[in-house]
Phi, psi and omega in degrees: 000285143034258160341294193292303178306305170327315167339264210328283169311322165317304183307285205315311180303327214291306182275350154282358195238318153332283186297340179259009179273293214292325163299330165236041152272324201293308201294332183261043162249137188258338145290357187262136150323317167264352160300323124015300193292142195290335173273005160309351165262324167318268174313319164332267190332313182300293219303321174279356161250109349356303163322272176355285215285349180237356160304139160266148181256149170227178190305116191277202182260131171304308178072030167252123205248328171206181161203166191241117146300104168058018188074019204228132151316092205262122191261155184220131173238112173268134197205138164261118167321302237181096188251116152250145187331299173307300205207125183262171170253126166231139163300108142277085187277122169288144153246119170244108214252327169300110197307326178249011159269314177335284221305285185317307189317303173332304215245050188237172146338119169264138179270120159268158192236104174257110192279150200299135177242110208173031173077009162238150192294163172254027142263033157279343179249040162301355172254012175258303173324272146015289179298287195306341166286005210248000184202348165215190184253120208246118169251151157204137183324097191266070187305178186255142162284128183286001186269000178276334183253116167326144174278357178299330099021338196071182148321117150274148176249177156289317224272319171306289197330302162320319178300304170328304208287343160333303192268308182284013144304321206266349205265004172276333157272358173238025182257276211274344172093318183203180157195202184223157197235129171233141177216156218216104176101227187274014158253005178285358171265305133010243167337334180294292186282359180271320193263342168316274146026300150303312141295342182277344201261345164108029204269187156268131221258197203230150186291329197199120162251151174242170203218145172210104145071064199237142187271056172298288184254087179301004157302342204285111149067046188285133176270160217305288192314355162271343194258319185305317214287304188293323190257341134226198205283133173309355163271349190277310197304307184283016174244306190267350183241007220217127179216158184240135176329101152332138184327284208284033157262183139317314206253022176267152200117316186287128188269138189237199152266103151349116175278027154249354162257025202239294191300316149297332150319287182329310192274295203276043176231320140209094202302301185342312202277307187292333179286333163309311209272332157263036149258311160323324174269342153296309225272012168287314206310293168335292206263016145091008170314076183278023155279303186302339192255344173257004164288335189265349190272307201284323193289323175270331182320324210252325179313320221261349147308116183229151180235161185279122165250131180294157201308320199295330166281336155278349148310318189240021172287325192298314190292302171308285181308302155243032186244309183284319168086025186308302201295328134339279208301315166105012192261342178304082190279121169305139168249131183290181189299298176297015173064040170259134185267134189236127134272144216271127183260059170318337166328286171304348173276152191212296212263013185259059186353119158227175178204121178262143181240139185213166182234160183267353153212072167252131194260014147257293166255087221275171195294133180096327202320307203254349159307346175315318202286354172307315180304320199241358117322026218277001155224051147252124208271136167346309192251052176230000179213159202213145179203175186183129143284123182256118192298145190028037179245162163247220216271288203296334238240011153271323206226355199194110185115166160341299188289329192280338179275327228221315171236332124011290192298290190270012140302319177257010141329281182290337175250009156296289172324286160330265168315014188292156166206158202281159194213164190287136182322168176277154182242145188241094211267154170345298187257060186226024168248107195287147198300010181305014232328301179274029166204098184246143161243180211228171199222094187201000000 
């Protein structure tokens, strides 16, 4: 019912949010009758954070069309690799007519990126995407909003997630011979376990994980989303939080969490700081500050963009992860593609380098959550591991922003790097050479 009243209200709201776009174009405009008006810059502003605060936002795009390498132009092709009911795999394929940035390109990393399925799209790690291009060949895990999938389509599990992140492992191995995984948040657990899974089975395991401000043990410094998680009971979760979609989605019928209640969450953990930051942004709107205001524009597009997770896979993440503590304890059994129960061995991995990043004042993933994972890795030999505290960054300020470009990056740069090993040649596909001597593109 919930679902349905947000409906409701959403809808009811929608031409009024309209209506407050079209008022303050009216009000900024200097040809216009009401541009005129001496409170006119004023009203423009209320109107238009009226507009903001009552819009739906919907997913936004990554939109990365190049990037510069070395003062040299990078052509960038977003492509999905790998379409599944849940989760795409998408591809940032480089193009270059330059022979020795190809040559370089070539010979880089291939990376998987696994982005958080936790009520936000995964261009939220578009300055992580961005950043990693510029040195390796880059994938990364696009989830799907679930109220967009037909139920025909089936149930999602945690168990599914595992599976998935498997299968873009091995289909990254078997194009590059190996690659490497970074996971960012609530997929460092996930991921922990698709490749223990992979190693206890005798396959070949990824060169490298980087684990970035992820709850492998939510015991560690637990924070307010560890304490909800923690204090109450999986029926509560599945009575107050669980709704099934409305008719007019694709997905009606599916019961999912609703992502407007995961961005309330999101918001009441600090309401104080967003009600600073759109006052701040009226009162830019006044002195016509157009950086601040379009800073604040990209941050909330992308903040206030949410997507729907099926119950069952947000149901029994609460329960393994913070409530059971499995994956720690050592109790966690998996189910395969083949409806085989695995139990998660972090033990058995030996050839996988890792390296956890965690920030000192992230009030999501609390300080130890994700060093944890050095401890329950126990055959992985030391000077095989690797961790760093980013001194004053918080949950985003790891994966995004400055610190994550300037001291983040090239840290997991160098231990990406380090650990690089020779890979099966590259396939090269034909017409993707030009008939040219002088316009070769590159397969990167």
């Amino acid at each position: 019912m919930l679902y349905k009243l947000y409906e409701a209200q959403r809808t009811l709201m929608e031409p009024f949010t309209d209506m407050a776009q079209s008022a303050s174009k009216a009000f900024n405009n200097p040809l216009s009758m009401l541009g005129r008006n001496p409170l006119a810059q004023r009203l423009s502003a209320g109107y238009d954070l009226m507009h903001r605060l009552g819009k739906d936002y919907e997913k936004p795009e990554f939109g990365l069309r190049t990037i510069d390498v070395d003062g040299v132009e990078i052509a960038i092709h977003e492509r999905v690799e790998l379409d599944k009911p849940f989760c795409e795999l998408r591809r940032f394929k480089r193009f270059s007519d330059d022979l020795t940035t190809l040559g370089k390109l070539k010979g880089q990393p291939a990376v998987l990126i696994v982005a958080p399925l936790s009520g936000h799209y995964a261009t939220l790690l578009r300055d992580t995407v961005k950043t990693m291009l510029k040195d390796h060949k880059v994938y990364i895990t696009d989830w799907k909003n679930a109220r967009l999938i037909p139920q025909s389509e089936g149930e999602f599990h945690l168990d599914d997630y595992v599976n998935y992140v498997q299968e873009f492992i091995r289909h990254l191995q078997g194009i590059y011979g190996n690659c490497h995984v970074i996971s960012v948040c609530q997929p460092t657990v996930p991921v922990l376990a698709a490749i223990s899974l992979m190693a206890t089975r005798g396959e070949l395991t990824p060169l490298s994980m980087t684990m970035m401000g992820g709850p492998i043990d939510a015991r560690k410094s637990p924070t307010a989303v560890n304490n909800l998680a923690m204090t109450k009971s999986f029926e509560w979760f599945e009575n107050n939080v669980i709704y099934r979609v409305p008719t007019n989605f694709a997905g009606a019928g599916r019961r999912v969490y609703p992502g407007f209640l995961q961005h309330s969450g999101f918001v009441a953990m600090n309401p104080s700081n967003h009600a600073k930051s759109h006052y701040e942004y009226f009162k830019d709107l006044i002195k016509g500050d157009d950086v601040s205001t379009e800073a604040h524009r990209k941050f909330y597009d992308e903040y206030n963009a949410v997507l729907d997770m099926d119950a069952n896979y947000y149901l029994e993440t609460i329960k393994v992860v913070f409530q059971d503590f499995s994956l720690v304890k050592g109790t966690w059994d998996v189910k395969s593609v083949d409806a085989i129960m695995e139990r998660v061995r972090p033990q058995d991995i030996t050839t996988t380098a890792i390296f956890s990043v965690e920030g000192e004042l992230d009030d999501i993933s609390g300080s130890g959550q994700t060093e944890a994972v050095h401890s329950i890795c126990s055959g992985v030999p030391q000077s095989q591991q690797k961790h760093l505290e980013v001194p004053g960054a918080g949950h985003y300020g790891i994966f995004a922003g400055r610190r994550w470009r300037e001291v983040v990056y090239p840290e997991v740069k160098s231990f990406i790097l380090s650990h690089q090993q020779a890979a099966k040649p590259e396939k090269i596909v034909p017409t993707e050479i030009k008939n040219t001597p002088k316009k070769v593109t590159s397969n990167t």
